[in-house]
C-alpha positions in Angstrom: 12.6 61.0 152.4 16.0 62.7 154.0 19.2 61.0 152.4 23.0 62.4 152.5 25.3 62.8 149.8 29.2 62.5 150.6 31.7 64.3 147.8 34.4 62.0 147.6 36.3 63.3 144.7 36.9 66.8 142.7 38.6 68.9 140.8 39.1 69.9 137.3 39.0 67.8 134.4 40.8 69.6 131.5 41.0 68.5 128.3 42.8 64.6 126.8 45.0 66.4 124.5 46.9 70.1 123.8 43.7 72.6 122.8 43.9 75.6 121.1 44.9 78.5 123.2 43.9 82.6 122.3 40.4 84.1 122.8 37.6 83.7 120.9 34.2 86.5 120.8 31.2 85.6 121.3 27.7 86.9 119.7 25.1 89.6 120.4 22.8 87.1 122.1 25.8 85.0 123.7 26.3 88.5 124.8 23.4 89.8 126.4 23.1 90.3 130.4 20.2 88.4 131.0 22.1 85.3 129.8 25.1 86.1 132.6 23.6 83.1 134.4 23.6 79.6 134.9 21.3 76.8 134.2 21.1 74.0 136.5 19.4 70.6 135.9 19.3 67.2 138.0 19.4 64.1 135.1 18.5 61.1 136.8 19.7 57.8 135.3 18.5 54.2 136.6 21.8 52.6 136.0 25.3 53.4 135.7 28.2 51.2 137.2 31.3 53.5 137.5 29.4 56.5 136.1 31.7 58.9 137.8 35.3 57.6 136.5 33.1 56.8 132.9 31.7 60.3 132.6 35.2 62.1 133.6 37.1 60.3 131.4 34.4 60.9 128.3 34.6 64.5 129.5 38.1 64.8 129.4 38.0 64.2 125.9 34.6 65.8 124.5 36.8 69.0 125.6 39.1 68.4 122.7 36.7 69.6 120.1 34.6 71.5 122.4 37.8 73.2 124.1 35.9 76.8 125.1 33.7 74.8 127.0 37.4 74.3 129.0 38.0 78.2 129.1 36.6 81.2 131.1 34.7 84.0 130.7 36.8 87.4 130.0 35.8 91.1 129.3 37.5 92.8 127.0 39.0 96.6 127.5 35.9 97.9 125.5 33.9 95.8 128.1 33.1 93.2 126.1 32.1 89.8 127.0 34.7 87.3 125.4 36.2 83.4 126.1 39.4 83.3 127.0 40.8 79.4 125.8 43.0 78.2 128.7 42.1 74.8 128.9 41.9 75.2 132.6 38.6 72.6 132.0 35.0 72.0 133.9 34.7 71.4 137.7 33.8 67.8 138.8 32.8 66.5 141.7 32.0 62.6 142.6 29.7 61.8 145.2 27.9 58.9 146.8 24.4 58.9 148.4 23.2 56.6 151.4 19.8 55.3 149.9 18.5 54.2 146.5 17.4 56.2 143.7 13.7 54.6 143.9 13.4 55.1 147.1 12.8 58.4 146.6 10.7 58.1 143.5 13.2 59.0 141.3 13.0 62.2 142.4 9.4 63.0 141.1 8.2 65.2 143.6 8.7 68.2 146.1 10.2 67.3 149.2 13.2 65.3 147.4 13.4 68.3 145.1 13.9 70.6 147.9 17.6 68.6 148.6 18.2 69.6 144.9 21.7 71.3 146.3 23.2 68.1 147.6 23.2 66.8 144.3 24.4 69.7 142.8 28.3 70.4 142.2 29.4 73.7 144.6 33.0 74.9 143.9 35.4 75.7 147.0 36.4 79.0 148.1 40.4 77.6 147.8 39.6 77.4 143.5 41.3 80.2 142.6 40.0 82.2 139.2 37.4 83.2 137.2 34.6 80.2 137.7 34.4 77.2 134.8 31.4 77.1 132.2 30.3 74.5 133.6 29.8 72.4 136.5 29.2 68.6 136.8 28.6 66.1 140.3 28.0 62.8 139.7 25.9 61.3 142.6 26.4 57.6 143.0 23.1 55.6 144.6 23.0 52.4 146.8 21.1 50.5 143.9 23.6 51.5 141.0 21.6 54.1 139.9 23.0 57.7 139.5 21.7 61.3 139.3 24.4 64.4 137.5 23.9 67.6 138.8 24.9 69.9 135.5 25.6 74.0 135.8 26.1 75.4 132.6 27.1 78.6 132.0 23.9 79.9 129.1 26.2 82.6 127.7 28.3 80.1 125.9 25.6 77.5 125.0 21.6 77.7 124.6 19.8 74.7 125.5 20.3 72.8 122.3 23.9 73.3 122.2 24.0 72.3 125.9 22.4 69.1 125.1 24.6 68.5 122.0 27.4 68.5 124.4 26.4 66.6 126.9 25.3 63.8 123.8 29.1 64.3 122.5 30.4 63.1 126.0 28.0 60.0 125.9 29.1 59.0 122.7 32.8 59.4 123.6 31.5 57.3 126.9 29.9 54.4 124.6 33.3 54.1 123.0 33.0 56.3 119.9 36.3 57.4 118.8 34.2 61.1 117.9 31.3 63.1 118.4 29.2 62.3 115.9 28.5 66.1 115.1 31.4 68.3 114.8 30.8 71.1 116.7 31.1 74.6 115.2 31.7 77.9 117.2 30.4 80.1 113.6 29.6 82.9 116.8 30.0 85.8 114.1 27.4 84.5 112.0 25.1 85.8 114.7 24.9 89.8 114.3 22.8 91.9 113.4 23.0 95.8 112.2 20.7 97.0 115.1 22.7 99.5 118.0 23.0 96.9 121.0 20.6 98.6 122.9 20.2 96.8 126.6 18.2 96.6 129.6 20.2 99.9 130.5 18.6 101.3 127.3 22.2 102.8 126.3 24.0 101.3 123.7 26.6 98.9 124.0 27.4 99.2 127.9 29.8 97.0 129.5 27.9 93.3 130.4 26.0 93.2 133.6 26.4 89.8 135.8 23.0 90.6 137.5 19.7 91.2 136.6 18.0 94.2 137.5 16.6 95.0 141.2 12.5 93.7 141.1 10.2 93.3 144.0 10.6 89.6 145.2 7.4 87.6 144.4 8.5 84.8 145.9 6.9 82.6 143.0 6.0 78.9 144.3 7.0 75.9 142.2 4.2 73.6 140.8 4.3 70.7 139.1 2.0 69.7 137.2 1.3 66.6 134.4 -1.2 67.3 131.2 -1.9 63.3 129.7 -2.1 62.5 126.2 -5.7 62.3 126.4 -6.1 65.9 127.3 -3.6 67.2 124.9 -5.3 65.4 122.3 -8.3 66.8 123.1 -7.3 70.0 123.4 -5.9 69.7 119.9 -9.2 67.8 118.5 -11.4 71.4 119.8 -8.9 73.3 118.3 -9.4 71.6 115.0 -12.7 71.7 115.2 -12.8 75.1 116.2 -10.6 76.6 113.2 -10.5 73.8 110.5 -6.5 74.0 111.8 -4.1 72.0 113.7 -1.6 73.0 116.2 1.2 71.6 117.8 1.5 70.3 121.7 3.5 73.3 122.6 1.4 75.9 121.4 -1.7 74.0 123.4 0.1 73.8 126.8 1.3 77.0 126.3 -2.3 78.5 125.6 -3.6 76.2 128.9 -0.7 77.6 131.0 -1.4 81.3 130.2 -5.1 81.0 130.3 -5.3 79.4 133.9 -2.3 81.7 135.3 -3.8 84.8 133.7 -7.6 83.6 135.9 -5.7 83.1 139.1 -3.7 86.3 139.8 -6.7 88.0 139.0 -5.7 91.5 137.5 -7.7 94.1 136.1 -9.7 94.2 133.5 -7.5 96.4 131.2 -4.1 95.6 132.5 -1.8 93.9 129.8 -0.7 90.8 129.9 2.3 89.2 127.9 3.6 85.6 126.7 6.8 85.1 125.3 9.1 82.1 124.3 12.3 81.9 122.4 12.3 79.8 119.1 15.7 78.7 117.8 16.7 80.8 115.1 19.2 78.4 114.2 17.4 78.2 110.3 16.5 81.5 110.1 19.4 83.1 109.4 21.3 83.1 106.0 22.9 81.3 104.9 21.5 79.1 108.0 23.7 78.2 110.7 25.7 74.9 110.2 25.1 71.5 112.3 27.1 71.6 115.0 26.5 75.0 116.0 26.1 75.4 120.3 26.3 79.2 120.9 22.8 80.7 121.5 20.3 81.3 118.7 17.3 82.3 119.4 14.6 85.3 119.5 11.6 85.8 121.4 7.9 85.1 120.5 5.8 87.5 122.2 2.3 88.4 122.6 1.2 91.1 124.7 -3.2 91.4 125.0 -5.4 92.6 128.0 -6.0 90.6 130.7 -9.9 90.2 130.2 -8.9 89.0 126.7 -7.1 86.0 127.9 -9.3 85.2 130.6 -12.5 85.2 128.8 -11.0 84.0 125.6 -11.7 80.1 124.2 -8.7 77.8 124.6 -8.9 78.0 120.9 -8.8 81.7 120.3 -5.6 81.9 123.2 -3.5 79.2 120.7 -5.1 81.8 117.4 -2.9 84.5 119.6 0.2 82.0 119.9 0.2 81.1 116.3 -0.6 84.7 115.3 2.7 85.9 117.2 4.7 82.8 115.8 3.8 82.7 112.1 5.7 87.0 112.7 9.1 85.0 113.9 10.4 85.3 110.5 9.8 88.7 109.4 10.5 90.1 113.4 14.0 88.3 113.1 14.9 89.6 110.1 14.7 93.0 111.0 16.2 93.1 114.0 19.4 91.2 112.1 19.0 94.2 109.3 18.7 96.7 112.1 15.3 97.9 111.0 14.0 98.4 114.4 12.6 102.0 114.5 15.0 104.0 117.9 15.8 101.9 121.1 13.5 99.1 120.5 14.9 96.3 121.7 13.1 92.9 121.2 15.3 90.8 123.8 14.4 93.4 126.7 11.0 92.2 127.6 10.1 93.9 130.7 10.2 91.5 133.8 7.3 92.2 135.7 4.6 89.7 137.1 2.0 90.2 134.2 4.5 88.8 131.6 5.0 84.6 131.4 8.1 83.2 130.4 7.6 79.5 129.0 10.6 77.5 127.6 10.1 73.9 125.6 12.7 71.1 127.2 11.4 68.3 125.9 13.1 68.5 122.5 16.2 69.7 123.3 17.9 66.4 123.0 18.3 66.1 127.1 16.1 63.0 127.2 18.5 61.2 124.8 21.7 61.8 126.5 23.4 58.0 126.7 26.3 57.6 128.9 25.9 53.2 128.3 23.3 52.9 130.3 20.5 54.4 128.3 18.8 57.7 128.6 17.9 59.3 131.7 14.5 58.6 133.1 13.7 61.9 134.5 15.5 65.5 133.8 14.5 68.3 136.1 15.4 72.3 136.0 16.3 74.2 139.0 15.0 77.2 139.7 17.1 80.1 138.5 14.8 82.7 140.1 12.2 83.5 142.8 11.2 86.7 140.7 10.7 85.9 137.0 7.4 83.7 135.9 9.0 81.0 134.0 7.2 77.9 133.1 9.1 74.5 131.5 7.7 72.0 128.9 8.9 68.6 129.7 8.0 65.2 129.9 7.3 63.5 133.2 10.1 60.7 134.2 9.5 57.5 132.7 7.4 55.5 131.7 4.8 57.9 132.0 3.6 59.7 129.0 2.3 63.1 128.4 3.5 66.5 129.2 5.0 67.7 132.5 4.9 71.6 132.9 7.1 72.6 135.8 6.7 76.2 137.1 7.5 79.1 139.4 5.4 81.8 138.4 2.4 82.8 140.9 2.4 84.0 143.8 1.6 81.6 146.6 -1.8 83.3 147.4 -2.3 82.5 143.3 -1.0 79.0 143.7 -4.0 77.0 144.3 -6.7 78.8 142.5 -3.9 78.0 139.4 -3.2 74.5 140.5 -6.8 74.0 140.5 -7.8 75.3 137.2 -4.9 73.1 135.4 -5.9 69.6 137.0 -9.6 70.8 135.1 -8.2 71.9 131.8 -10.9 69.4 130.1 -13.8 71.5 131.9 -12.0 75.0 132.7 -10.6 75.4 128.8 -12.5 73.9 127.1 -16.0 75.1 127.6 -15.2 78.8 128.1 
């Protein structure tokens, strides 16, 4: 179904009261070009009377404790990448749409996805300056329902502080007189000994706000929902399989790769790699305190043949995830002691079609954001680009129950043969 969206309101929302004012540096990882991006998400919410003027209001004064969120981006004269605290504040933008939320399904499948951009906030050419951290529209529905388009900067925040935000801002909305956790900037506590070796390969070069020039793969999005049954399964076999349990990531995960690795159908020999990033939040030490919201976080990664994962049990492929996690620890450690032997780099994971990126959503805190009308009954990504594989672990919109992975990371002649293989994980895993 078509609809229209009409922006009624925006500008900045800066912060309720006088913020601290200087520049503050942010970490190695904050630092790193591949994070010179934003994410952007839809959250759609069933109720929500006045959620514009409520929201702006609660975000006026969650950017008292959390006033770099109110700041911009800088580079310093050594080129490096800093936050400048002018409490110039977020963009916001309130909008109203010309149908109801359920009519189109709350947003729970393609077509409506493809107007993603109405809902999201898009700042004027007239806005003067370096662009805000982040981005908010608040879409008002016909039926009182409401869906906010977010765009957060990643280089200040990783998903969890994002989220932690965003709950700060419903508690402040719910009438809390403060965030319940203090944030914590901390941003030097995250270092590490190792030259800061980058995609350039050169040590410490100015940031780069783009990622390097790759073929265009224009990867197709799928969606596509794995029930409890299944996942239970999939975890019974693997029980019985090793005498061992395993968690519903690392079984989603395994099913994702497996399938993907069958349907773009490479060679025999050719290499084929998985990673994710685990917060690294407790890792550290001493670990990082609550209320920390910079990025955190290092990758997993496993790197096998292709005829490995494709003729592999779905047992043996979650033996391979657990195998690469249960390193996490030791890997971490030595890049933070700077034990890595010459250039190695572990963030620079080369971004090719044979390597999977898969990030975990559903326990970032996003599903419990509460603005007074309860939490949101559906939270989608946006696709940040048509050239990296990148699956997402979520949850489907309520009440459904299970595991929605959401993806853009095969080709389309790849898409069906991959589509089809996932809707028959309880044949296609787990007898091979």
């Amino acid at each position: 179904m078509n609809f229209s969206v009409s922006r009624t309101a925006q500008g900045m929302v800066q912060p309720s009261e006088q913020t601290p004012s200087g520049t503050l540096h942010l970490s190695f990882i904050d630092r790193l070009p591949v994070l010179r991006c934003n994410a952007r998400t839809l959250h759609v919410f069933r109720h929500g009377h006045e959620a514009a003027n409520i929201i702006r209001e609660a975000l006026s004064k969650a950017l008292v404790p959390y006033y770099p969120l109110a700041g911009r981006l800088k580079e310093s004269s050594q080129g490096e990448l800093q936050i400048a605290c002018t409490g110039e504040g977020l963009w916001f933008v309130e909008a109203s749409a010309d149908c109801r939320v359920d009519a189109i399904n709350y947003f729970d499948d393609i077509p409506s996805l493809a107007q993603h951009d109405k809902l999201l906030p898009d700042l004027p050419p007239e806005v003067n300056g370096l662009d805000p951290l982040v981005l908010m529209q608040v879409t008002q529905f016909t039926c009182g329902g409401f869906v906010m388009g977010l765009i957060f900067c990643h280089s200040i925040c990783d998903g969890l502080g994002a989220a932690q935000f965003l709950s700060a801002v419903g508690e402040l909305a719910r009438g809390l007189n403060h965030p319940s956790i203090t944030p914590v900037w901390c941003r030097e506590a995250v270092t590490t000994k190792a030259p800061q070796v980058h995609e350039t390969g050169k040590a410490n070069p100015p940031p780069q706000p783009t990622l390097p020039s790759l073929p265009d793969y224009q990867l197709e999005y799928a969606s596509i929902d794995i029930t409890p049954d299944q996942i239970n399964q999939l975890k019974h076999e693997f029980q019985e399989s090793t005498g061992r349990t395993c968690s519903t990531f690392e079984v989603v995960a395994a099913s994702m790769w497996s399938c993907r690795t069958r349907a773009i159908d490479l060679d025999r020999d050719a290499k084929v790699t998985l990673v994710f990033f685990a917060n690294a939040r407790q890792l550290l030490c001493p670990p990082l305190p609550q209320g920390f919201y910079g990025n955190c976080f290092f990758p997993v990664t496993t790197t096998v043949s292709s005829e490995e994962v494709s003729q592999a049990s779905h047992a043996e492929v979650v033996k391979l995830i657990q195998e690469s996690k249960s390193m996490l620890p030791i890997e971490f450690t030595k890049w933070i002691n700077g034990d890595y032997v010459g250039d190695v780099n572990p963030f620079a994971e080369p971004l090719a079609y044979t390597t999977l990126f898969i990030s975990e959503w559903g326990r970032l805190g996003f599903n419990q954001v509460d603005y007074g009308w309860g939490p949101p009954i559906h939270m989608i990504p946006i696709q940040g680009s048509s050239i990296i594989p990148v699956a997402i672990v979520g949850t489907p919109p309520n009440p459904k129950r299970g595991i929605r992975l959401m993806t853009w990371s095969v080709k389309k002649a790849h898409l069906q043969s991959f589509i089809d293989q996932m809707m028959n994980l309880d044949q296609n895993q787990l007898t091979s």
